[in-house]
N, CA, C and O atoms as a DFTB+ gen file, in Angstrom:
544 C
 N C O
     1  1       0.849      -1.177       0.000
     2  2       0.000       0.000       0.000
     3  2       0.888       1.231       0.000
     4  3       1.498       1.383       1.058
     5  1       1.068       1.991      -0.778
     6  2       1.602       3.212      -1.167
     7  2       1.234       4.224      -0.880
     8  3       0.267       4.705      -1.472
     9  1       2.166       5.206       0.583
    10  2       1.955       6.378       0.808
    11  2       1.303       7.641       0.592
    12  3       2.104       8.406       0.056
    13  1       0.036       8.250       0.810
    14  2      -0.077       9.217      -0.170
    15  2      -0.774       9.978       0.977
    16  3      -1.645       9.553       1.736
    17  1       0.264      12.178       0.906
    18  2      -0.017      12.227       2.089
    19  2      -1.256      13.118       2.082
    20  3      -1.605      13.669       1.038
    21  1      -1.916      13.269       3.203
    22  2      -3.593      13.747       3.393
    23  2      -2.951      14.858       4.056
    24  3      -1.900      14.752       4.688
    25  1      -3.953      16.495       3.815
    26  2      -3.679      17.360       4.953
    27  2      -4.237      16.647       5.723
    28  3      -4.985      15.683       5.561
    29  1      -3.618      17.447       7.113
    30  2      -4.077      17.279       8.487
    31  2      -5.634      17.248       8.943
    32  3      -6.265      16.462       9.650
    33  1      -5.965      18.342       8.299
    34  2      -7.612      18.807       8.085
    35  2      -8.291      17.717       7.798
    36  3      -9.516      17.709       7.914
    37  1      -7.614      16.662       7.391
    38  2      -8.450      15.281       6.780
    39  2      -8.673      13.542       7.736
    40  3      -9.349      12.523       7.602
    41  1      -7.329      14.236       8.948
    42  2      -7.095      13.268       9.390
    43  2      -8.076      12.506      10.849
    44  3      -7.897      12.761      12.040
    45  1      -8.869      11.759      10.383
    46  2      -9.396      11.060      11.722
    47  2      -9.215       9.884      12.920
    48  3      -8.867       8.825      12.398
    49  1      -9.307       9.820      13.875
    50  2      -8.752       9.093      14.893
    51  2      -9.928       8.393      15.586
    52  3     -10.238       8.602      16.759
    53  1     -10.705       7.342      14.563
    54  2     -11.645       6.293      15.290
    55  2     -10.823       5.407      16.134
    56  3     -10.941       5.242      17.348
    57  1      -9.878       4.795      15.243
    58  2      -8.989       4.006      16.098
    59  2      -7.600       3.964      16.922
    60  3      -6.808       4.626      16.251
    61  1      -6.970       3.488      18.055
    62  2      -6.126       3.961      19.191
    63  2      -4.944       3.045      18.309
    64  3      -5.249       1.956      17.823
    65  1      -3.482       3.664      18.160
    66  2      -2.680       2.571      17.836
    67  2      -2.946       1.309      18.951
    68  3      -3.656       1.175      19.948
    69  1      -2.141       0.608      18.342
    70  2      -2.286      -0.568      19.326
    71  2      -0.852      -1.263      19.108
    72  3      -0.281      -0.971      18.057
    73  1      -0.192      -2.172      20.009
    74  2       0.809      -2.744      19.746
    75  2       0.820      -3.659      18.947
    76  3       0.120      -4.645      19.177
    77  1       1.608      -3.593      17.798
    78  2       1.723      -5.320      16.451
    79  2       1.127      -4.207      15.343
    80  3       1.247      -4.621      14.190
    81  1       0.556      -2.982      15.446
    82  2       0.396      -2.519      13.745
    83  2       1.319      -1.538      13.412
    84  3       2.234      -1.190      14.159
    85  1       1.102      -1.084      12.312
    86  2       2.340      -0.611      11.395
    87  2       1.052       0.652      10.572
    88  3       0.024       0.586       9.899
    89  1       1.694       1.411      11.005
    90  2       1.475       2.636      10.231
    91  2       2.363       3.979       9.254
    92  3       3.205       4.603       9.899
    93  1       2.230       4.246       8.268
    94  2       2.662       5.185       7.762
    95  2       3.283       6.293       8.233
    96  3       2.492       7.233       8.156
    97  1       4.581       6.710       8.794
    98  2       5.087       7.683       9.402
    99  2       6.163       8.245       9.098
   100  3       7.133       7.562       8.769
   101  1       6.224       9.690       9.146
   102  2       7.082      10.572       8.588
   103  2       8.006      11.207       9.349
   104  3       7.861      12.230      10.019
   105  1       9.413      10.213       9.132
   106  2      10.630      10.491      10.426
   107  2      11.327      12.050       9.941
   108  3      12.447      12.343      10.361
   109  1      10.729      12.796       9.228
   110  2      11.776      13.908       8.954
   111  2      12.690      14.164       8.212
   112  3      12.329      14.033       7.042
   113  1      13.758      14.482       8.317
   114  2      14.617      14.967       7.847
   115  2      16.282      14.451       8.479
   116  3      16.362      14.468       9.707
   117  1      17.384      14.072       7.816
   118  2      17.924      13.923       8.306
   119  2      18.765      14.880       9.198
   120  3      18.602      16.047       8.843
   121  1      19.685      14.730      10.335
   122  2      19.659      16.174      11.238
   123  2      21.198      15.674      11.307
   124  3      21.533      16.193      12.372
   125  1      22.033      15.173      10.961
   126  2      23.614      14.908      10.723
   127  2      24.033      14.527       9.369
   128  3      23.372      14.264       8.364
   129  1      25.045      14.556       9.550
   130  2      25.911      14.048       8.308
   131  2      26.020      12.311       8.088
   132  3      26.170      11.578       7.110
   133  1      25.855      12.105       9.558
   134  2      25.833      10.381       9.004
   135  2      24.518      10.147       8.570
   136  3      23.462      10.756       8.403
   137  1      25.071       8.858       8.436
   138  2      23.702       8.688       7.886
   139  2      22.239       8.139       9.012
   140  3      22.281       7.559      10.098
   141  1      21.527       8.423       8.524
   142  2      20.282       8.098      10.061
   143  2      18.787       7.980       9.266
   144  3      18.715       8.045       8.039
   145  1      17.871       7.839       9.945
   146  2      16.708       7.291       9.533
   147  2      15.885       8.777       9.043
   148  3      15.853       9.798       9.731
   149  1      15.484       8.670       8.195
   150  2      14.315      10.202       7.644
   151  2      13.647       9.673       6.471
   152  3      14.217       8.925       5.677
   153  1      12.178      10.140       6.327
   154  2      11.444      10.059       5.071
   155  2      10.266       9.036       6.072
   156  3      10.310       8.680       7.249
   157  1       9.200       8.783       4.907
   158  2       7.962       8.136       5.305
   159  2       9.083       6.999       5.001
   160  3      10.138       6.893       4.376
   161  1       8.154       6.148       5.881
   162  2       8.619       4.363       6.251
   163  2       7.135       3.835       6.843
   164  3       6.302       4.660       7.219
   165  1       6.991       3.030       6.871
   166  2       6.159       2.233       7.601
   167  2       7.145       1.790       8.970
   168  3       8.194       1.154       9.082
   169  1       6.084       2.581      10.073
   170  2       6.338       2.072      11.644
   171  2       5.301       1.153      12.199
   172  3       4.098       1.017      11.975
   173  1       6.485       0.338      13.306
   174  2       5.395      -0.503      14.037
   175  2       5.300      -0.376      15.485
   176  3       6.190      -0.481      16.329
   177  1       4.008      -0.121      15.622
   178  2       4.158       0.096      17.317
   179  2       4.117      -0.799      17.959
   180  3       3.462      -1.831      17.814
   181  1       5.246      -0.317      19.227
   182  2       5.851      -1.491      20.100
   183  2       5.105      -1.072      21.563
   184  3       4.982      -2.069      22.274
   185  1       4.692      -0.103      22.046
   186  2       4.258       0.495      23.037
   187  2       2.737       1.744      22.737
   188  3       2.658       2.270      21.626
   189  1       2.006       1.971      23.482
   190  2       1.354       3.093      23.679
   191  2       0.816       3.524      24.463
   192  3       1.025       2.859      25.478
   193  1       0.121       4.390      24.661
   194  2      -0.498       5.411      25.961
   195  2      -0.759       4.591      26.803
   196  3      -0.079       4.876      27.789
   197  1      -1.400       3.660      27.006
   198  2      -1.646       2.375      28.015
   199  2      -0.468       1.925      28.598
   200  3      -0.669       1.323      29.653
   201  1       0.218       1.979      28.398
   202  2       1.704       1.712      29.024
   203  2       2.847       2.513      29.335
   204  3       3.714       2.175      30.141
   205  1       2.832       3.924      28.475
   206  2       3.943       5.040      28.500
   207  2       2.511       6.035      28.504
   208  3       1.299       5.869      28.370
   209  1       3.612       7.334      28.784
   210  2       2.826       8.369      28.642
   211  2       1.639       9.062      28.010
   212  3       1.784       9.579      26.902
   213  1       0.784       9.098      28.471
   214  2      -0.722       9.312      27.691
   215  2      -0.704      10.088      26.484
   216  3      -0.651      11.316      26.545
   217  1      -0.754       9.333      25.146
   218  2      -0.556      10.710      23.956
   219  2       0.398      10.413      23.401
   220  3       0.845      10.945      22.385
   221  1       0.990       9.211      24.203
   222  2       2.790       8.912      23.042
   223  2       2.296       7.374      22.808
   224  3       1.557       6.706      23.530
   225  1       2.887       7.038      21.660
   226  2       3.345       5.980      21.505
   227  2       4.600       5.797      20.964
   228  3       5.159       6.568      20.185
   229  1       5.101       4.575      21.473
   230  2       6.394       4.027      20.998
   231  2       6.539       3.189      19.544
   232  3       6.177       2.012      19.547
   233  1       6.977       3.681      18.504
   234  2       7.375       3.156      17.486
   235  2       8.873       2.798      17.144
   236  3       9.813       3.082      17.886
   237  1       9.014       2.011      15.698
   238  2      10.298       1.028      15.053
   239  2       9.874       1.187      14.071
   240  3       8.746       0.773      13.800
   241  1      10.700       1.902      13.119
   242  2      11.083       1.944      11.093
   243  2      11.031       0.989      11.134
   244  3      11.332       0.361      12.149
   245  1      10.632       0.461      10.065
   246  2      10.939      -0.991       9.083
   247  2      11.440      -0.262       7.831
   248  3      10.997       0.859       7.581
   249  1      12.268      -0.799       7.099
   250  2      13.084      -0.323       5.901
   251  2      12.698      -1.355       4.566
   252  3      11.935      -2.317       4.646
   253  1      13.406      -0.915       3.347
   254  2      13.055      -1.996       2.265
   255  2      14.186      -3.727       3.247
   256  3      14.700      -3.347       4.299
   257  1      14.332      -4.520       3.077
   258  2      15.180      -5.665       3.039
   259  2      16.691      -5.102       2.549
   260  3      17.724      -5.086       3.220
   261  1      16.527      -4.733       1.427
   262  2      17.566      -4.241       0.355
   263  2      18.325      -3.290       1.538
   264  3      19.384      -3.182       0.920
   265  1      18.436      -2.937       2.110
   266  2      19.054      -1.675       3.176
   267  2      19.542      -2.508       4.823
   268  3      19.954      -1.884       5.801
   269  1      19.372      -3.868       4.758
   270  2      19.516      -4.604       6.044
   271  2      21.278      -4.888       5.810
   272  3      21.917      -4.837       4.759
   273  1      21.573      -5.079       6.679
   274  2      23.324      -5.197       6.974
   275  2      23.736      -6.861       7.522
   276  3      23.650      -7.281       8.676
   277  1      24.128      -7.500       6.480
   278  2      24.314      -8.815       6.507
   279  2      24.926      -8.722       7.750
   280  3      25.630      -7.800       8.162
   281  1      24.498     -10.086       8.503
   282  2      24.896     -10.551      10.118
   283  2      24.313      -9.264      11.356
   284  3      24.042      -9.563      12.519
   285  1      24.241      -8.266      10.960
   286  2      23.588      -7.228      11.912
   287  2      22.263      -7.282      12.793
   288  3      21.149      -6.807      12.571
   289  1      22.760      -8.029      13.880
   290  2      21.158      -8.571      14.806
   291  2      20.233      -7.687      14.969
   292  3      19.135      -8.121      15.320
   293  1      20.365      -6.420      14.797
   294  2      19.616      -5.151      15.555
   295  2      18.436      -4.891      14.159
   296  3      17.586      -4.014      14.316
   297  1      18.452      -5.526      13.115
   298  2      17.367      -5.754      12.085
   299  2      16.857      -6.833      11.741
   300  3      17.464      -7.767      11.218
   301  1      15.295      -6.778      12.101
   302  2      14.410      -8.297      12.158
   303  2      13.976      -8.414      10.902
   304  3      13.150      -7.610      10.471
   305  1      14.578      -9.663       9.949
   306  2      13.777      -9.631       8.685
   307  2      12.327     -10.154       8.664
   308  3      12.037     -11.275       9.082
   309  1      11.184      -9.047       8.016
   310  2       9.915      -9.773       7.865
   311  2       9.659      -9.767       6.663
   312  3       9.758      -8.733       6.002
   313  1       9.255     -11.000       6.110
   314  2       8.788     -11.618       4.772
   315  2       7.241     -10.702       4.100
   316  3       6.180     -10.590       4.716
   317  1       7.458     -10.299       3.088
   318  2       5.856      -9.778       2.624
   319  2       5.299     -10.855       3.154
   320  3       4.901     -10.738       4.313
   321  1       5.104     -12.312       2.389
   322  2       4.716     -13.473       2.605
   323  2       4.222     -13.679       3.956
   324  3       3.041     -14.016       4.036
   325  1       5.024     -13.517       5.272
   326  2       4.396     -13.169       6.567
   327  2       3.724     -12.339       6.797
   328  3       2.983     -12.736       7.696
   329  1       3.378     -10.882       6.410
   330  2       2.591      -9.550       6.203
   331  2       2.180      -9.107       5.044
   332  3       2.910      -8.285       4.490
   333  1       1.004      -9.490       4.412
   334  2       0.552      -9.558       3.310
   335  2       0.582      -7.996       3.085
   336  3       0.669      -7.614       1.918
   337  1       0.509      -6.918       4.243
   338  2       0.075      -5.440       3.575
   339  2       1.417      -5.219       3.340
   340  3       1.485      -4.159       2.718
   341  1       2.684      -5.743       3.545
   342  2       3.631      -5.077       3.082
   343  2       3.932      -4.599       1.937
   344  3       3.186      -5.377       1.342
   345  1       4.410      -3.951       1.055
   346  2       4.636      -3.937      -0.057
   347  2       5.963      -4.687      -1.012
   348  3       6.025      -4.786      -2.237
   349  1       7.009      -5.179       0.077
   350  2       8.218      -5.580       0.164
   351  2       8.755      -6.516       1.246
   352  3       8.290      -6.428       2.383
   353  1       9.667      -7.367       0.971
   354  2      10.114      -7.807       2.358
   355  2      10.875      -6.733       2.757
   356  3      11.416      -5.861       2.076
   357  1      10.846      -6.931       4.120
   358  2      11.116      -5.458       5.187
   359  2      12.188      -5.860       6.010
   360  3      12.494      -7.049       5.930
   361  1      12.831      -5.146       6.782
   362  2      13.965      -5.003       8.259
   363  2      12.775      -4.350       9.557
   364  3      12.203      -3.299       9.266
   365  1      12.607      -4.700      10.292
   366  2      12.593      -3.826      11.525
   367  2      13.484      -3.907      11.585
   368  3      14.246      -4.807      11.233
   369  1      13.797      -2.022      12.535
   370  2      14.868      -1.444      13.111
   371  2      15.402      -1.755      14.192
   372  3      16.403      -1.049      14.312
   373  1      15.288      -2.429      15.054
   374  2      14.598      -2.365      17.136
   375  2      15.933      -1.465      17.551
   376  3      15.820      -0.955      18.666
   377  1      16.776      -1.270      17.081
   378  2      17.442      -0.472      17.747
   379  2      17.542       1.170      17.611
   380  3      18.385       1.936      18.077
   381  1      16.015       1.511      16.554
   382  2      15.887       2.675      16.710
   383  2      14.415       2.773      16.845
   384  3      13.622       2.753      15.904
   385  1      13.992       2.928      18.658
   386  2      12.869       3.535      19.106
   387  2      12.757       4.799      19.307
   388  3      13.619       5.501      19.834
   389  1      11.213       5.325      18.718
   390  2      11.113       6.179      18.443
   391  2       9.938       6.947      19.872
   392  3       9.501       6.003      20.531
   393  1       9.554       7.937      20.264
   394  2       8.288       8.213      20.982
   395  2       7.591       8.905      20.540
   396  3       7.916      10.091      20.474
   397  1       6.815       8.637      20.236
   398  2       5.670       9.995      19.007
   399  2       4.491       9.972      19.659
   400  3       3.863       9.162      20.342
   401  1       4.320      11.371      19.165
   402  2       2.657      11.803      19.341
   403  2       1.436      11.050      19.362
   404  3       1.052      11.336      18.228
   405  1       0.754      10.473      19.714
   406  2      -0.144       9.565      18.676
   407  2      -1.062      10.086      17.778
   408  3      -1.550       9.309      16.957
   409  1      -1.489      11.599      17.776
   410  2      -1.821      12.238      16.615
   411  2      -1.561      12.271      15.326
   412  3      -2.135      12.714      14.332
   413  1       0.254      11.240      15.729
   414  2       0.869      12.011      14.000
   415  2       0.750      10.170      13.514
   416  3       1.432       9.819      12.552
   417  1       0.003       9.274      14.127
   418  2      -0.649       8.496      13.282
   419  2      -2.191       8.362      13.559
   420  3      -2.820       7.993      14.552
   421  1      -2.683       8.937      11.916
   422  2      -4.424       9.021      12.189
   423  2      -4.623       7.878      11.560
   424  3      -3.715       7.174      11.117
   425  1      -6.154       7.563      11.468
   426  2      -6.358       6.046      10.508
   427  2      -6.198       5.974       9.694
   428  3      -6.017       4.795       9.389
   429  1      -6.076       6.975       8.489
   430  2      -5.615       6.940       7.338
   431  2      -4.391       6.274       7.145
   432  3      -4.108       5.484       6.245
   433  1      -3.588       6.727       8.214
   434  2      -1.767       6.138       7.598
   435  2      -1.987       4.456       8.203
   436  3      -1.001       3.747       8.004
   437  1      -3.321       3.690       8.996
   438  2      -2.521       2.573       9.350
   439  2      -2.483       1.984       8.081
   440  3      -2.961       2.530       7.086
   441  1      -1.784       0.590       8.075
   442  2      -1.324      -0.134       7.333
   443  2      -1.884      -1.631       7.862
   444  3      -2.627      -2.240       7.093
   445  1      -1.592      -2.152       8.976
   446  2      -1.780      -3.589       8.949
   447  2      -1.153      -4.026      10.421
   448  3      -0.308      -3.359      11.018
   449  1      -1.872      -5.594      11.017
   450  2      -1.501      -5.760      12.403
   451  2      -0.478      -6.924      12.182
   452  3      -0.888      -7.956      11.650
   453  1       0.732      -6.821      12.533
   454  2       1.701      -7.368      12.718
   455  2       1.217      -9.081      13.365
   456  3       0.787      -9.136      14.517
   457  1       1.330     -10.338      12.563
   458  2       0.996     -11.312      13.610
   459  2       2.217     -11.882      14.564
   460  3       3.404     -12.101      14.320
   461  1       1.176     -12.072      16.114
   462  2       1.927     -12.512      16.953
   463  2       3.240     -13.012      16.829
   464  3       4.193     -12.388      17.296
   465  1       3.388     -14.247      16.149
   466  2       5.207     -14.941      15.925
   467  2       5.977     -14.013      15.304
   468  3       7.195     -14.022      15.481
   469  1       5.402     -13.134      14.532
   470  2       6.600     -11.813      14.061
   471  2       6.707     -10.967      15.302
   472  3       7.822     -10.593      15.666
   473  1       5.731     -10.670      15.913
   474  2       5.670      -9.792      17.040
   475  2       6.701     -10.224      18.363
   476  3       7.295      -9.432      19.094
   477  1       6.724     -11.801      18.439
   478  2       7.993     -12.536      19.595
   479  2       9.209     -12.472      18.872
   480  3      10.240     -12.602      19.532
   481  1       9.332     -12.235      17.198
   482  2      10.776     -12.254      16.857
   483  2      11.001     -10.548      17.492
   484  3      11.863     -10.369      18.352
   485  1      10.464      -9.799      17.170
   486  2      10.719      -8.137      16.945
   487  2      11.066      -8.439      18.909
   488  3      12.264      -8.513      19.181
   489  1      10.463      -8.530      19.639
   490  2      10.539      -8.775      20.937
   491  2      12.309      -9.203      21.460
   492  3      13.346      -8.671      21.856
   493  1      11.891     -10.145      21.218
   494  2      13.247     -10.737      21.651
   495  2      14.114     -10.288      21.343
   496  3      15.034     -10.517      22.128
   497  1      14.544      -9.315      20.010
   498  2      15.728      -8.978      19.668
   499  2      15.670      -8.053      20.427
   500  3      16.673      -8.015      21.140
   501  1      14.515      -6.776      20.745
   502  2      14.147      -5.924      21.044
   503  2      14.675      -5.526      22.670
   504  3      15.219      -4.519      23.124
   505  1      14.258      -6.758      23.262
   506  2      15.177      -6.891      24.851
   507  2      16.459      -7.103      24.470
   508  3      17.264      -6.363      25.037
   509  1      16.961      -7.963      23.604
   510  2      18.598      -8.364      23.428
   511  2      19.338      -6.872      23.416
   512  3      20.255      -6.498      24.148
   513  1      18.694      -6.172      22.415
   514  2      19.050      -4.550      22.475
   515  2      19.002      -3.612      23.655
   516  3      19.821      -2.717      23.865
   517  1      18.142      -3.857      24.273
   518  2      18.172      -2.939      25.408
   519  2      18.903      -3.670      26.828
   520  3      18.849      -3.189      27.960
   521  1      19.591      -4.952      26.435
   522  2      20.059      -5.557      27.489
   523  2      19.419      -6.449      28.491
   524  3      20.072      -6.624      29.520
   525  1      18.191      -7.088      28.387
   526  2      17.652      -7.754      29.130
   527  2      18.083      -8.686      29.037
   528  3      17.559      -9.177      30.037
   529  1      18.972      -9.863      28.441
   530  2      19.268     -10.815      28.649
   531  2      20.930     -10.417      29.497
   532  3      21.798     -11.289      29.528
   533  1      21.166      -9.068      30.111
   534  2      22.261      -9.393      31.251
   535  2      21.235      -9.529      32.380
   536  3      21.891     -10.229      33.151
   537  1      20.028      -9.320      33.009
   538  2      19.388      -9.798      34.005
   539  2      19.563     -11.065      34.379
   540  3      20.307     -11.037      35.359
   541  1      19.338     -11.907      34.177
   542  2      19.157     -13.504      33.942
   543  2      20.418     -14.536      34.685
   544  3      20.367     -15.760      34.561
């Protein structure tokens, strides 16, 4: 499903993100010289107001496949074939969480609900990144 952007004036909010979907979101601009994440991508939310701060949710870029870094754990490959709305096989990012508004995804931009067994891969790497497996 291919990006296409709506004014604001257009945008409605029947439904609350929820954790496991993927919506249309616009990371900006890049703000260094290296290189870093900017432009619409499809995000997936990992967190929201029910759990963090009322009004934020926590999102993860997914990228084309083509842009993943052979052996690099910190990108989860998901198959179109596993996520039929994809348009491509994809990377989640997990090592770049994001906290956004939840305004700046209305229903228009969602995309599709992530199923569960993709949702325990994105997970697990997701703690590996933030260090939960030194608890243990």
């Amino acid at each position: 499903m291919p990006f296409q952007q709506l004014p604001k004036s257009q945008w409605t909010y029947r439904r609350t993100p929820e954790w496991g979907e993927v919506y249309w979101f616009d990371f900006g601009y890049p703000v260094s010289r290296q290189k870093s994440f900017a432009g619409v991508h499809p995000a997936l939310v990992i967190a929201n107001g029910r759990i963090i701060l009322p009004g934020t949710t926590e999102i993860v870029p997914l990228s084309g496949a083509e842009h993943g870094r052979q052996g690099y754990q910190c990108h989860v490959p998901v198959l179109q074939a596993e996520c039929p709305f994809l348009d491509k096989d994809s990377i989640v990012k997990v090592d770049q969480v994001y906290c956004v508004l939840t305004v700046e995804l209305p229903d228009q931009y969602f995309i599709g609900t992530a199923p569960p067994p993709i949702m325990r891969r994105i997970y697990a790497e997701l703690l590996r990144v933030l260090g939960a497996d030194k608890l243990v």
